[in-house]
C-alpha positions as CSV (number, residue, x, y, z in Angstrom):
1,X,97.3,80.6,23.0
2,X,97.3,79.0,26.4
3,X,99.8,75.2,26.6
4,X,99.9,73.2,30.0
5,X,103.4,72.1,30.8
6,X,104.0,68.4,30.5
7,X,104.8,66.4,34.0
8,X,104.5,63.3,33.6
9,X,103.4,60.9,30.4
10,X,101.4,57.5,32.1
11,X,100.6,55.9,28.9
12,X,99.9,56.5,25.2
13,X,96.0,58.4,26.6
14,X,97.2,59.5,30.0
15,X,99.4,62.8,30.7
16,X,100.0,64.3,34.1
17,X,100.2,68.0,33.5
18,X,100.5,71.5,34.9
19,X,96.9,73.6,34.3
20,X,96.7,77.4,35.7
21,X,93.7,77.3,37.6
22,X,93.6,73.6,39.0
23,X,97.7,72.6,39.5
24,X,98.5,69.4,38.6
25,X,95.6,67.8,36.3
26,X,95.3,64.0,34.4
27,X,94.8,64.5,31.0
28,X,92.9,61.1,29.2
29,X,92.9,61.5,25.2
30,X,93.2,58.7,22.8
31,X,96.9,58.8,21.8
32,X,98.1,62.2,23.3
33,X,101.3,60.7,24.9
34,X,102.2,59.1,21.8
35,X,105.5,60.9,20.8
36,X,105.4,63.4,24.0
37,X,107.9,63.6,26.8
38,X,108.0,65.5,30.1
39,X,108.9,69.1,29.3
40,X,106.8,69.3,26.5
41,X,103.8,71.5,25.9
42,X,100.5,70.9,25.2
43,X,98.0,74.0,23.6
44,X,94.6,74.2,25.8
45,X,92.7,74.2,22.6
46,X,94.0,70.1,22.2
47,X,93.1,69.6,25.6
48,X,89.1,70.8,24.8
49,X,89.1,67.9,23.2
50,X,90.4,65.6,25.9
51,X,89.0,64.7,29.8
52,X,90.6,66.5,32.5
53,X,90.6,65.2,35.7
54,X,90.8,67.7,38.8
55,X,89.9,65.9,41.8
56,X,92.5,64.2,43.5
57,X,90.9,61.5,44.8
58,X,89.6,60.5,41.6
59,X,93.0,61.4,39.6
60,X,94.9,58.5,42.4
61,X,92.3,55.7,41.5
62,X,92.2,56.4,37.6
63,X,96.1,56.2,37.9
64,X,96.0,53.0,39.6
65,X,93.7,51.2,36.7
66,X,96.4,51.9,34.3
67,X,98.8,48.9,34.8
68,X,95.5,46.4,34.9
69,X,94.7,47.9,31.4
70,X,95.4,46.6,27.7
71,X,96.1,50.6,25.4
72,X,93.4,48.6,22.7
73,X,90.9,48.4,25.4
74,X,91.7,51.5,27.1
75,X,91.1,53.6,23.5
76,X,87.5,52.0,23.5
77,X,86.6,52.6,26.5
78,X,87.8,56.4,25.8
79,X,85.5,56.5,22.5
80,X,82.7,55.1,25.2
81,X,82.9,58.2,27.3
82,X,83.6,60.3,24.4
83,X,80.6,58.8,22.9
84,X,78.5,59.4,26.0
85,X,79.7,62.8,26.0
86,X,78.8,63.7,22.1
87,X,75.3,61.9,23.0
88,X,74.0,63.5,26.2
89,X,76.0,67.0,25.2
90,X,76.4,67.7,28.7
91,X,79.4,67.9,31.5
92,X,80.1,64.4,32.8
93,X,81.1,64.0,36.1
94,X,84.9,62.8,36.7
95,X,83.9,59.8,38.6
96,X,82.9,58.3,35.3
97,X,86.2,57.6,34.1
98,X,86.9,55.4,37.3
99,X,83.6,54.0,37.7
100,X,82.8,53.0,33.9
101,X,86.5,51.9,33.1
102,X,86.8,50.2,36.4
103,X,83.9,48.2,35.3
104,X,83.9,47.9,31.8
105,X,87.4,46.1,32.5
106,X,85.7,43.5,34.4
107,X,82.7,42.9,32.2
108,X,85.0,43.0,29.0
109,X,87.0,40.0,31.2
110,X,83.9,38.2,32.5
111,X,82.6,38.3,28.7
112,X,85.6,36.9,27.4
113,X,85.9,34.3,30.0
114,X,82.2,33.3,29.3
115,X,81.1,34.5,32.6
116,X,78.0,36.4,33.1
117,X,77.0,38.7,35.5
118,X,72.7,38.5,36.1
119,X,71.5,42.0,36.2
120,X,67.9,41.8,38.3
121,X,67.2,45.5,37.5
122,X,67.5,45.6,33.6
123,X,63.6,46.2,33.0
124,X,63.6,48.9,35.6
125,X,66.3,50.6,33.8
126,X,65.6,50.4,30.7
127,X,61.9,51.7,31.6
128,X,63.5,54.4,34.2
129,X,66.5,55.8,31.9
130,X,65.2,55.4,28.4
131,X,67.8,57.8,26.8
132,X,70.9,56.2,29.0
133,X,69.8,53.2,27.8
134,X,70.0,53.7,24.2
135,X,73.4,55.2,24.4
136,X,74.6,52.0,26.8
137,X,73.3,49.8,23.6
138,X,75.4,51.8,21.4
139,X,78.7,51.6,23.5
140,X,78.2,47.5,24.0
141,X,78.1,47.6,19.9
142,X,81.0,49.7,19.9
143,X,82.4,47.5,22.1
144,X,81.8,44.6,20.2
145,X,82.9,46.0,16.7
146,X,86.6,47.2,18.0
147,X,87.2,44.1,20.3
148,X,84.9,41.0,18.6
149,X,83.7,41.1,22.1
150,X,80.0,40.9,22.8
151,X,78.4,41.7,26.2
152,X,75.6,39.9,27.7
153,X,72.2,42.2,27.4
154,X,72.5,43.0,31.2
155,X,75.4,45.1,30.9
156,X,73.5,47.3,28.7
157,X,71.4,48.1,32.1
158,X,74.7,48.4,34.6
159,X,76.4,50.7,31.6
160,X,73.1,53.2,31.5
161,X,73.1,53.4,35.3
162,X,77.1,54.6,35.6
163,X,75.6,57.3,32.4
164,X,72.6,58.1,34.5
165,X,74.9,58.5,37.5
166,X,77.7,61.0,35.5
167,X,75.2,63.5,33.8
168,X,73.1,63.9,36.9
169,X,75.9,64.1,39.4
170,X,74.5,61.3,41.9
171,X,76.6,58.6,43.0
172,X,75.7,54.9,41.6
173,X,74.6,54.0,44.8
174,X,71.7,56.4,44.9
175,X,71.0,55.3,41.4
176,X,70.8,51.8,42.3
177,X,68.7,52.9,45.5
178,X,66.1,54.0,43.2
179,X,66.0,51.0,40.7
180,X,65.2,48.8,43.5
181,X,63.1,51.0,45.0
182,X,60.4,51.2,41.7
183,X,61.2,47.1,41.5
184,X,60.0,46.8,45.1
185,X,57.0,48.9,44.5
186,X,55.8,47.7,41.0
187,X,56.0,43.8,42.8
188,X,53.7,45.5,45.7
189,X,51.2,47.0,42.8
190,X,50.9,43.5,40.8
191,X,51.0,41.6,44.6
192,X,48.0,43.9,45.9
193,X,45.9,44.3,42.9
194,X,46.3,40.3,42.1
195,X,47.9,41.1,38.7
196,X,50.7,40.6,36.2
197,X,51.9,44.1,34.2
198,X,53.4,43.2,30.7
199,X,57.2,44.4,31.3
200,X,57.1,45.2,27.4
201,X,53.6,47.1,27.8
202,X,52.9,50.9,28.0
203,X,51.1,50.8,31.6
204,X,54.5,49.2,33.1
205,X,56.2,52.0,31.7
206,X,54.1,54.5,32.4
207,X,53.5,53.1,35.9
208,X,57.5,53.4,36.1
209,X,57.5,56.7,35.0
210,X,55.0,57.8,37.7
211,X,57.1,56.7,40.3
212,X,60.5,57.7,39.1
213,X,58.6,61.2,39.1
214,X,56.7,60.9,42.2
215,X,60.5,59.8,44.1
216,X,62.6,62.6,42.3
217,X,60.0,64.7,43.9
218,X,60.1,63.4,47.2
219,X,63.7,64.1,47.3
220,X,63.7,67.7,45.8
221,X,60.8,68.0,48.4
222,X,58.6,69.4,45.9
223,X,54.9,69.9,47.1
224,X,52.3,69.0,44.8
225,X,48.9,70.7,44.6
226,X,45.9,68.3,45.8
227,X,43.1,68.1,43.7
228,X,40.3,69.4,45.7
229,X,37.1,67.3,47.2
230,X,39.1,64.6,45.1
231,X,40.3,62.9,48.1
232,X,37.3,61.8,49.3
233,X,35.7,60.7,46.6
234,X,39.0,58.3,45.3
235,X,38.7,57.0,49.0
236,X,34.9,56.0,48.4
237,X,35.2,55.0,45.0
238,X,38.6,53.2,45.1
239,X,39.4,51.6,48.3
240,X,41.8,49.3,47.4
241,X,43.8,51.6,45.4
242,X,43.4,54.6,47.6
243,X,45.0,51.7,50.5
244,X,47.7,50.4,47.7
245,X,49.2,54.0,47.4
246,X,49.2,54.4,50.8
247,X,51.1,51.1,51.4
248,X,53.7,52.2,48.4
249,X,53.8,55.9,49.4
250,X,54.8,54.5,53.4
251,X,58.1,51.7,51.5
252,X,59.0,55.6,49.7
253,X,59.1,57.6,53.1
254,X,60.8,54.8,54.6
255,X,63.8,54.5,51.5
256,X,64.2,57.9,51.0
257,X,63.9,58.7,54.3
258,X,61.7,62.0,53.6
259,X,58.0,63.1,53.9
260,X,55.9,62.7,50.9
261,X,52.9,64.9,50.8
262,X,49.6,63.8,50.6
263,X,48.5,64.9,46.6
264,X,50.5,61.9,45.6
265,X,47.8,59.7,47.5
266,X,45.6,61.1,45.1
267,X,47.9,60.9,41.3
268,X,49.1,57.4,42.3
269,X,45.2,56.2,43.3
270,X,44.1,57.2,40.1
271,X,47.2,55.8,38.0
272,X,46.6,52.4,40.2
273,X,42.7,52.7,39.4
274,X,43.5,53.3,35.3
275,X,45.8,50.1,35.6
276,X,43.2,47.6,37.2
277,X,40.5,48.9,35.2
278,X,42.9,47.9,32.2
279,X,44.1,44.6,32.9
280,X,41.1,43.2,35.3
C-alpha cells in the first residue's frame, strides 16, 4: 500500500504532501490534518477520498484563501464540491476549489451582511444548465442547513455556472460568454417577432436549448447537413424568420468569432416559425 509523506499541515482540511508522480501536491479533506504532523504518512487509498491539487498555480491561490477562511465554513464548502462530485460522477477540474470557495466566501459574507448580489443571467442558466442547476439548489440548502445561512435565489445561477465550468473544463469566462450570448439573442427573437416568450414556458426553453446547441456547434465547428430544396421554400414562406436567423446567426459569428454554416439558417427558421405560429 502506497502513503504520501507529510510536508506540511495548513489547516485541519489542507496537507501539503509528497505524491510519486506529481512532487509536491495539496491535499483538501474534511479533517485530515486533525491530529497529523509533518513526517507523518498518509495511505493513497485515504487520499481517494480526498482532492488533490497538482497545478501550481492553482495550489498558490488555494493556499492563500486559507487565512480569509472560518474551518466551519471551509468543511461546507468541502461537502459542496464533494457533493458536486458524488452528483455529476465525473473529474472536476482543480480550478473549482479556487473559483467556488473563492466565491462562496463572499456570497456567504454578502448574505450575512444582508447584501445581495443581482444575478441578470439566472433564467438563462437555469434554462441552459438544467442539471448544474439542480445540484447548485442542493448546495445553497446544504449551505443553509450547516450555517443557518440562506442565499439569495441568484446564487443558485452563479454556483451552477462555476459546476458547469469544472465538469466541462472551460473557464467561467467562456461560460459566462455564452449565457449572455442566448440572453442577447432570445431579446433579438422577442424584439423582431414583436413578442413576449413566457421565461417559465416550454418554447423559452426549448428556444434556449436550440441555441446552446446551435453555439456548442459553432465552436466544435461541426457541419450540419442542410435539408434539401428546404432553403428556398423557408425563404418564400417565412421571410421574417428566414431574416431573424440571419440577424441572430451574424451576433453568433461575431461572439464566437467562428463561421457558422448555413443549415442552421434553416433549423433556427423553422424553430423561430413554430414560436410565432404559437404565441401570435
Amino acid at each position: 500500500m502506497a502513503k504520501l509523506l507529510i510536508d506540511k499541515v495548513l489547516n485541519n482540511n489542507v496537507l501539503i504532501a509528497e505524491h510519486p508522480s506529481y512532487e509536491e501536491v495539496v491535499l483538501i479533506g474534511k479533517g485530515i490534518g486533525f491530529n497529523r504532523k509533518r513526517g507523518d504518512y498518509i495511505e493513497i487509498d485515504a487520499v481517494e477520498k480526498l482532492f488533490v491539487l497538482k497545478n501550481e498555480k492553482e495550489q498558490e491561490n488555494y493556499i492563500k484563501l486559507l487565512p480569509f477562511i472560518e474551518n466551519e465554513l471551509h468543511e461546507v464548502i468541502i461537502s459542496s464540491i464533494e457533493l458536486i462530485k458524488q452528483r455529476t460522477n465525473s473529474t472536476l477540474n482543480e480550478h473549482i476549489h479556487v473559483a467556488l470557495t473563492d466565491h462562496l466566501m463572499f456570497a456567504i459574507t454578502r448574505a450575512s451582511q444582508g447584501m445581495e448580489m443581482k444575478n441578470p443571467f439566472l433564467v438563462e442558466t437555469k434554462a441552459l444548465y438544467r442539471r448544474e442547476y439542480e445540484i447548485a439548489s442542493e448546495i445553497v440548502q446544504l449551505i443553509k442547513e450547516k450555517t443557518g445561512i440562506t442565499l439569495p435565489v441568484g446564487e443558485i445561477g452563479f454556483i451552477a455556472l462555476h459546476i458547469h465550468s469544472a465538469i466541462t473544463n472551460k473557464n467561467l469566462s467562456e461560460v459566462n460568454q455564452h449565457s449572455q450570448l442566448v440572453s442577447r439573442l432570445v431579446e433579438m427573437v422577442e424584439e423582431q417577432l414583436e413578442i413576449e416568450i413566457d421565461r417559465e414556458g416550454i418554447d423559452y426553453m426549448r428556444l434556449v436549448r436550440h441555441l446552446r446547441f446551435a453555439i456548442e456547434r459553432v465552436i466544435k465547428e461541426e457541419k450540419v447537413e442542410e435539408p434539401e430544396k428546404i432553403t428556398s421554400l423557408l425563404k418564400e414562406e417565412y421571410p421574417l424568420c428566414y431574416n431573424l436567423s440571419w440577424k441572430l446567426i451574424k451576433v453568433m459569428q461575431q461572439t464566437l468569432k467562428k463561421k457558422v454554416f448555413d443549415a442552421e439558417a434553416v433549423y433556427l427558421t423553422m424553430h423561430l416559425q413554430r414560436i410565432q405560429k404559437k404565441i401570435k
